[in-house]
N, C-alpha and C positions, 0 to 999 in steps of 0.2 A: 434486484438489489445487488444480488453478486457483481452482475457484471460493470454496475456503475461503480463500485466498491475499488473492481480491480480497474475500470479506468483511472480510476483517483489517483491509486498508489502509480499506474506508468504516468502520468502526468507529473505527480510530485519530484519522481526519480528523474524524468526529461527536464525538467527544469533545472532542478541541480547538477545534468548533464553525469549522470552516474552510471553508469552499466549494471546490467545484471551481475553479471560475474561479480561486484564489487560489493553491492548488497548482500549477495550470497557471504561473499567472505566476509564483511563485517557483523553481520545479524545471524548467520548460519541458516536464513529461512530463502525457498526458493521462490525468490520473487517473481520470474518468469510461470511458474505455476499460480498464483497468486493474481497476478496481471493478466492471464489468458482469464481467469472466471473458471477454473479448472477444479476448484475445491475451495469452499467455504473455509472462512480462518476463523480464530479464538476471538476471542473478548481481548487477553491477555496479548496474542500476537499482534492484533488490531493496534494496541498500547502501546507495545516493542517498537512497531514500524513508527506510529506518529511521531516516537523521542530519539529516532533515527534523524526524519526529515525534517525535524523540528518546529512541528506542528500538533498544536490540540486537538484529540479528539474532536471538541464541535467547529474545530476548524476544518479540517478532513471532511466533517459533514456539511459545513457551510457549500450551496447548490447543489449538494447530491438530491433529489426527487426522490420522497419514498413511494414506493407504490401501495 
């Protein structure tokens, strides 16, 4: 589930054509850790990032497969 998770968020970010570096500075969260599947994230960061890329949580989850 992590690492479908972190597909999600580098998907959402390539599509708005945004960099790392640029997420980092506007959220202060490291997206690059977050996108490898490198550590589980919050409830709360989860939230942050959706009203980042402006998208609802059950959007974010719309074709994620849970296991």
């Amino acid at each position: 589930m992590i690492h479908a998770v972190a597909e999600r968020f580098k998907e959402l970010r390539k599509a708005r054509e945004i960099s790392q570096e640029l997420v980092q500075i506007d959220t202060g969260y490291n997206i690059g850790g977050l996108e490898s599947g490198a550590y589980n994230i919050t409830i709360s960061t989860l939230s942050n990032l959706c009203k980042y890329y402006g998208v609802s949580i059950k959007e974010f989850f719309d074709g994620i497969e849970i296991e």
